[in-house]
N, C-alpha and C positions, 0 to 999 in steps of 0.2 A: 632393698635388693631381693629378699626373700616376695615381698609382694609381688614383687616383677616376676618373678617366676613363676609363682602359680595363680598368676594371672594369665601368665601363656599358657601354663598348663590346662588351665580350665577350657581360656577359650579356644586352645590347638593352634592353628596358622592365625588364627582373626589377630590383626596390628591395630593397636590401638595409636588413636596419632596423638603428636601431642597440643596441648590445648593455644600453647605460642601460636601456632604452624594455623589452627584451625581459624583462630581470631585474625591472623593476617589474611587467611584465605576471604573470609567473610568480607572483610574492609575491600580487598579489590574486587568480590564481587559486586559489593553496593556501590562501590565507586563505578563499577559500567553497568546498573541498575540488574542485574542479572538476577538479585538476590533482594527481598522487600521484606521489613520486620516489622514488627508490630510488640506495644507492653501492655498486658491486659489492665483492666483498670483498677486502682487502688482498692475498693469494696469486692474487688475478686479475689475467689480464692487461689489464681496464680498468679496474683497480683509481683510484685518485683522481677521476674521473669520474663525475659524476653523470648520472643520466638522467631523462627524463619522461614520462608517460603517464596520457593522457584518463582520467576516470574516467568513463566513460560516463552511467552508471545517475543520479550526481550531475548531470550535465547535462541527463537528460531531464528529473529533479523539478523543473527551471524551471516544466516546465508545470503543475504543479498546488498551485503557490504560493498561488491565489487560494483552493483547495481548504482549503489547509491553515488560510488565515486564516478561511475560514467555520469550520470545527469547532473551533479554537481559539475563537473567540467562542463557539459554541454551548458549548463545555466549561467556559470561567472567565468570559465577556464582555468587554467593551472593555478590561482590564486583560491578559488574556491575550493577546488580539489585539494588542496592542500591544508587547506581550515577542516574541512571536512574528516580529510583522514585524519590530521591529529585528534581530533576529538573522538575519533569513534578507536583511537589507538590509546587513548587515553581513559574515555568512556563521560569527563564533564573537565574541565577546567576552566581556571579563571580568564576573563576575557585580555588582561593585561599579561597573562601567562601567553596567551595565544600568540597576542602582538610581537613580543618579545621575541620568542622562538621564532618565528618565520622572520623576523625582520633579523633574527643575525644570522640565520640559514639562509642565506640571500642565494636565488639561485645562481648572480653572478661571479663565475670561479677567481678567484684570485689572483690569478696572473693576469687578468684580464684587466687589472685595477693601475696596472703598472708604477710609479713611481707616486701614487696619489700619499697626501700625506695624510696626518689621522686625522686632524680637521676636515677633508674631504669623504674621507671612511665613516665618520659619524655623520657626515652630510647625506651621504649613501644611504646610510641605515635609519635615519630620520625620516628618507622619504618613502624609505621600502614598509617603518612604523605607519607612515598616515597612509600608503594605499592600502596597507592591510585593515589598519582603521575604520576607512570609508568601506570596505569591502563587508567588515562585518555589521558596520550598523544595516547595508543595504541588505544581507543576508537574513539579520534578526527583521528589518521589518519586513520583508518576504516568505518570514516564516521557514527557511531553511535552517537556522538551530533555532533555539529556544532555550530561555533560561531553568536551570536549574535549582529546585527550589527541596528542601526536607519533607517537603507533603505530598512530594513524588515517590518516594522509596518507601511509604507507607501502605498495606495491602486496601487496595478499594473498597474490599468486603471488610476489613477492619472498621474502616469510616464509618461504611455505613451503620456496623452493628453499632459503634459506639453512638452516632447518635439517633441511633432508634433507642436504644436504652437511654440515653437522656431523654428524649421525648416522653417515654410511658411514664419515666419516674417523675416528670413535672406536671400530669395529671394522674389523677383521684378518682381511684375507684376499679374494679374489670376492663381492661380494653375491649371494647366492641369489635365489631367485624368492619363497621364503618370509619370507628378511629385509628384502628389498624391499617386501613387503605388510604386514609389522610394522612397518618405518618409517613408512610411510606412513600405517598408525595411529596409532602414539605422534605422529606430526608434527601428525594431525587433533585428537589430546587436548590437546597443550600449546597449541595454538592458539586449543580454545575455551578453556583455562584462562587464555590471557593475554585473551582478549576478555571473557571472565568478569569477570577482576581489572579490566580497565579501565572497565568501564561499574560494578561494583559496590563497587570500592578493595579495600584487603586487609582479608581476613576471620581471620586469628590472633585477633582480642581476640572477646568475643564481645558488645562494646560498638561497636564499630566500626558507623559506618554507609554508606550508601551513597557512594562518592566524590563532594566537592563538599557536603555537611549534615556539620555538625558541632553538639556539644551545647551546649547554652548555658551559661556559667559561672553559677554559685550559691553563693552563699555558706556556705551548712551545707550539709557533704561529706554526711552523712546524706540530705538531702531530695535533692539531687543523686541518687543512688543510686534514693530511692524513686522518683523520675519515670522514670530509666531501666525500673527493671523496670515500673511501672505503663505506659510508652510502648510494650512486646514487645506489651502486649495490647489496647490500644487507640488506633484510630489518631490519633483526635482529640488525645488527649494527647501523642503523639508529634508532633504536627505542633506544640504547644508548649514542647517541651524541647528540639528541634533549630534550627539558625539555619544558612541558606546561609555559605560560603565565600566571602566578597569577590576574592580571590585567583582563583578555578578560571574558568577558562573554559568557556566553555558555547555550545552548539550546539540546533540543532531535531535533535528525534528525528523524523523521516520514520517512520518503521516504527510507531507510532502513531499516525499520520494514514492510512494503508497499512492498518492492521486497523480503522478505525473505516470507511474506503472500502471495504471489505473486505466489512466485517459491513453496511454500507448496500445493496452491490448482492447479499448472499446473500438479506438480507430482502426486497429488491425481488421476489426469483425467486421466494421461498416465495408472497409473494404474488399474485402473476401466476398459479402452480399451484393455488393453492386457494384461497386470502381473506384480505383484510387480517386478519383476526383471528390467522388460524395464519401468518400476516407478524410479527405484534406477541412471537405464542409466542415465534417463532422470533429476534427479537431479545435477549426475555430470555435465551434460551439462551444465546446471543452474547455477550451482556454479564455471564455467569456464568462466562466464562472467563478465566481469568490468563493474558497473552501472555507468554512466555518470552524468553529472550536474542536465541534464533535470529528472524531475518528472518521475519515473516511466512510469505513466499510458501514458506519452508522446512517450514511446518507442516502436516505431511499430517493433522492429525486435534485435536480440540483436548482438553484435559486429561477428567479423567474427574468428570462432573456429575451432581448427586444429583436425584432425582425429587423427593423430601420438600426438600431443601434449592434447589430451584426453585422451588417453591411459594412458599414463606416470600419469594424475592425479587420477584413477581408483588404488585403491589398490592392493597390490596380493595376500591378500587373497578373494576377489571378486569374486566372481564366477558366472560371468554374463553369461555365455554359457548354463546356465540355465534357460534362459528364450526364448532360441531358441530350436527349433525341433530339435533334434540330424541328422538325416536324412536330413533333411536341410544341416545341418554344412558341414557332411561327405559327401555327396553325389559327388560333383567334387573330390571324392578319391580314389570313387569306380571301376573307371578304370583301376585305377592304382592301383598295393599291397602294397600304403603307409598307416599308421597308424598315420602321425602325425597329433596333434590335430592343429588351427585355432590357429594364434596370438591374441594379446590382440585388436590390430590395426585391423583386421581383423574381430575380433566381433564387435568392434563400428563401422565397415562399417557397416556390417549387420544390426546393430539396426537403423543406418542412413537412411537404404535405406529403410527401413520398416516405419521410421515418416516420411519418407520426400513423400513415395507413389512411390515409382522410376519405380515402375512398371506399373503404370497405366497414359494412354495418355489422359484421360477426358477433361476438360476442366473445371472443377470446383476444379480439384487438386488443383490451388494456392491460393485457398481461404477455402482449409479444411487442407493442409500438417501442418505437426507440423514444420518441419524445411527445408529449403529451400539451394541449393547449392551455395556457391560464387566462388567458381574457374573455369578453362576449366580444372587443373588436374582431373585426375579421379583415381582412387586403387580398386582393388578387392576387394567383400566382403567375408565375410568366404563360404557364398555358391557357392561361385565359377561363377557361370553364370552371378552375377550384377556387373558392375561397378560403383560407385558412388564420387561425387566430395570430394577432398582431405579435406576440406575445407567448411563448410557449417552456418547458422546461424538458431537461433529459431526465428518461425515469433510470436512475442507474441501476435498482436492484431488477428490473427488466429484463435492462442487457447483461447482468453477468448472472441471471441464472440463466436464460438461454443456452452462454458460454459455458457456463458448467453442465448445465444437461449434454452439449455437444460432446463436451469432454469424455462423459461418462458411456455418452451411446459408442464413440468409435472405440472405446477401450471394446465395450461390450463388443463390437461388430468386428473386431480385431481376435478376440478371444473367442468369440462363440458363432461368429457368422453373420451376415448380413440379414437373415432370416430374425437372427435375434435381436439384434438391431430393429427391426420394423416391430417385433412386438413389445419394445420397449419403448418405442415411439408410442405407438398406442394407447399404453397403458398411462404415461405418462400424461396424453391429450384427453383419454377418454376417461381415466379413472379407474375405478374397482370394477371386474371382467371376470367371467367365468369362460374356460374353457373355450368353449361353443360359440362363445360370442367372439375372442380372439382369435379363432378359427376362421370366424365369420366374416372378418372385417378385412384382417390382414391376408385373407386368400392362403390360407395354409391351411396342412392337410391335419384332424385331429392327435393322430399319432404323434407328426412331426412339432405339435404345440406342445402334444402334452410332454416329451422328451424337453424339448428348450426351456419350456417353464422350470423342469423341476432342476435342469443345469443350474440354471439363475438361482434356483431357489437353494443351492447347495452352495453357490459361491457369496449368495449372501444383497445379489443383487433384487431378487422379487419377494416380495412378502409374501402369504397368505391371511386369509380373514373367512372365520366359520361363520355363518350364518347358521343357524339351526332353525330348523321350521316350526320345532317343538320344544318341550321341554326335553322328552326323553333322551334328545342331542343323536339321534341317530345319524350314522355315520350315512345309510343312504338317504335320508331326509335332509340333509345340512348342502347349503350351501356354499360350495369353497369359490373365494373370490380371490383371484393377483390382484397385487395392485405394486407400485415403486414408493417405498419408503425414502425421499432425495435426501432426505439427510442422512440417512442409513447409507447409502450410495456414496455419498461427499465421504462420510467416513472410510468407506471401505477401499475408495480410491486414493483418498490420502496416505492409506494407511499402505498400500503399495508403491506410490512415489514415493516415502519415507527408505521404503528399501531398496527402491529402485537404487536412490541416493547412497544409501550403506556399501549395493553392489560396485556403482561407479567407482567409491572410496576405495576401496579393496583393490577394485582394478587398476586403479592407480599407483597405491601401494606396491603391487606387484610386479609391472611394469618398473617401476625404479628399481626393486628388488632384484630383478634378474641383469641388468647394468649398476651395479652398486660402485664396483671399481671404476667402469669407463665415467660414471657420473663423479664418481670424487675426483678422477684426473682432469674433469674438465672443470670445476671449480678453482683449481689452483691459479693463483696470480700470473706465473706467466705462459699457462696453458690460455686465458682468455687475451693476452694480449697478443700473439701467435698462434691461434687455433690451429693455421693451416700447415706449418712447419711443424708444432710440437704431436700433431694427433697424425695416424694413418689415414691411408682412404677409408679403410673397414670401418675405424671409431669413428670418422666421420659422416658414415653413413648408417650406422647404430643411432648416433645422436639424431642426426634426423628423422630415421624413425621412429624413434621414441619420443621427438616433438612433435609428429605430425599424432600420435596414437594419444596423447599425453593433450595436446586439441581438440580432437576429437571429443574426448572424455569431458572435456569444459565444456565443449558445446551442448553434448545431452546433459549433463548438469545444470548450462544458465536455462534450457529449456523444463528441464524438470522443477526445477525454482521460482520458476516463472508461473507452473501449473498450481504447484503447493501452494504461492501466493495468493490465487483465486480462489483455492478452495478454504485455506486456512483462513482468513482475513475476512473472508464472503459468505460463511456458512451457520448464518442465525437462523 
């Protein structure tokens, strides 16, 4: 007791918590990965010792939870939606856990069952277990959860220090500069090969499947056999031969909510540039691509996509020739008295050679094209005159720095004027700029340059760069050059949606804060079954201002969360 006191004494108000309280806290946060440990190695001197640290990245996807449960509906519907949220309410559990809980949370109500007996009840919930079942095998192989494994809660940089120190200590002698950059590749190989093995299990058998689906037992070893090889080629069949893992834990895959966010705001842009039609192109394109192991935001370009095998996935009732000039289309027909209209294959050249810029020799093309070509084939496109490659890919990291540059100029052009906006443009296209030459270009007056540069350069959005002519570094000898530091930018714009966020929160708070009572009298049980008799006109028209204000407030939210996600997830 005496400790306890002048331990308060010493430290004044600091609460010390107690160490039960801290160990539980730790366990739920690794249980929703929020929180990643690491024990240094036995030859260290903290060796027994464990340690902890934030996973950041885990923390932010709080905010786009609500995200994740819309396209989880839109992908399987309310059965998905509801896999989804328990696990992201739980943060991993077992896949027989899952089954369980939804299959006796049936959403059919009980009265509804009427005089069925329990033989009929368990018949119910038997089938409500297997479509939850088949739901999740088709979920894991699609890559919307993923199994759960102990080499996930361990810090990345952990890994790798440990086996770069394995490596040096198993050769003899100075590490070179040269052995150092070999390690540190082999270190980069085994890492994706353990992240490979962990998300895909072990590949030796060449029956083996994904970790977490296993095959279903059968009775004749022969037809067992046939379904396997009939399953290599068809998916349908394969999602009958295989049956979830009761045992494996399982998690949400984030990184497929991430490319489907992904592929929504590329399409938004295509569309905003040229028309919802070559919007709609441009998702099929999107949705022609297999996402890979690596993290989304890691994918500078996506796999290589076939013109003729585009086609085929474009429906027929589609009618993408609508978002080209007719005259365009026909024009290579007008020579001739043919009438017939352009293949399917033929219009996805057209829309290719119009993302990809096929027309224009620039030199800043490969770094503004939406999609780039991968073959020497080449095919007509429907206007006749272009050829373009058979074969082509989306260069993603392209299109979302464009999309973040856009971002960053209308904030600019919002805050400081349209004026600012064009010298930020500039600076961005043309590079390192003095003065005179920003003057020069963007047609503004020097005073009015030199005022907006140094706004910019206060708020953190324009650098400077001394060139000096001499040694002496004189200040009138020296060259000062703007130029846009974009990662500085991405920072300093995140770093305002962050508070943007903060403010909405508050807003919100507040907003329930001044209706505290009319909001607890409408939670009561038989205020909500009688709103209209137990409430006045007045409370009932408090409430609905404070839902439409209380909307309001969601909707700059999912939009600001929408921005954070580009810049946080995009900004290597």
């Amino acid at each position: 007791m005496t400790s306890t006191s002048s331990s308060k004494e010493k430290g004044g108000s600091k609460k010390v918590l107690p160490v039960r309280l801290v160990q539980q806290a730790l366990i739920v946060l690794i249980q929703h990965h929020c929180v990643l440990h690491s024990r240094p190695a036995n030859d260290s001197v903290m060796s027994g010792e464990e340690y902890f640290e934030i996973h950041t990245d885990e923390v932010l996807c709080r905010l786009r939870f609500g995200t994740y449960l819309y396209l989880a509906k839109e992908w399987g519907g309310k059965d998905a939606q509801d896999i989804v949220r328990l696990l992201l309410y739980h943060g991993q559990m077992r896949a027989g856990d899952v089954i369980d809980t939804l299959a006796c949370t049936s959403s059919t109500p009980s009265h509804a069952f009427g005089d069925l007996s329990t033989s009929q009840h368990a018949g119910l919930d038997a089938q409500r277990a297997a479509e939850i079942r088949a739901r999740l095998v088709r979920m894991l192989q699609e890559s919307l959860v993923r199994p759960s494994t102990p080499i996930q809660h361990v810090s990345p940089q952990d890994r790798q220090l440990a086996l770069e120190l394995m490596l040096r200590k198993s050769r003899k002698g100075i590490p070179t500069t040269k052995s150092l950059r070999e390690i540190k590749g082999k270190v980069a190989s085994i890492i994706h090969e353990e992240d490979r093995r962990d998300w895909e299990g072990a590949t030796d058998n060449a029956d083996d499947l994904r970790l977490g689906l296993i095959h279903k037992p059968t009775s004749d070893p022969s037809r067992d056999k046939r379904a396997k090889r009939r399953s290599n080629t068809d998916v349908s069949a394969a999602r009958d031969t295989v049956d979830i893992d009761p045992e494996v834990w399982l998690r949400v895959h984030y990184d497929f909510f991430h490319i489907r966010m992904r592929n929504t705001i590329i399409t938004r842009a295509v569309s905003n540039k040229y028309n919802a039609v070559t919007g709609d192109v441009m998702r099929y394109m999107l949705d022609a691509d297999r996402p890979g192991i690596a993290p989304c935001e890691r994918d500078e370009r996506s796999r290589p996509i076939s013109v003729t095998a585009l086609a085929h996935r474009i429906p027929s009732d589609a009618r993408i020739q609508r978002g080209l000039d007719r005259r365009s289309i026909m024009g290579h027909n007008e020579s001739s008295n043919k009438t017939s209209t352009p293949s399917t294959s033929e219009l996805v050249a057209e829309y290719v050679a119009i993302l990809s810029c096929n027309d224009s020799i620039s030199s800043t093309v490969r770094r503004t094209r939406f999609l780039a070509p991968c073959s020497s084939g080449t095919m007509t496109s429907a206007g006749g005159g272009t050829r373009v490659s058979t074969t082509f890919s989306v260069e993603y990291v392209n299109i979302v720095e464009r999309i973040q540059l856009r971002m960053i100029r209308d904030v600019v052009v919002e805050r400081f004027g349209s004026m600012a906006g064009r010298i930020f443009t500039i600076l961005v296209e043309k590079g390192k700029l003095e003065e005179k030459h920003i003057s020069k270009v963007g047609l503004i007056s020097m005073s009015e340059t030199r005022d907006i540069c140094s706004r910019l350069f206060a708020a953190s959005i324009l650098s400077l760069q001394e060139v000096p002519k001499s040694n002496e570094r004189n200040p009138q000898r020296t060259f000062f050059l703007w130029f846009v530091d974009v990662l500085k930018c991405k920072s300093w714009l995140l770093d305002q949606l962050y508070k943007t966020l903060v403010q909405l929160s508050r807003r919100r708070l507040y907003e329930q804060s001044q209706r505290t009572l009319l909001l607890q009298k409408s939670e009561r049980t038989d205020v909500r079954e009688d709103a209209v008799g137990l409430l006045t006109g007045w409370e009932r028209k408090e409430l609905a201002s404070l839902q439409s204000v209380q909307e309001a407030i969601t909707v700059a939210e999912t939009r600001v969360v929408r921005d954070v996600f580009l810049l946080q997830h995009f900004s290597t």
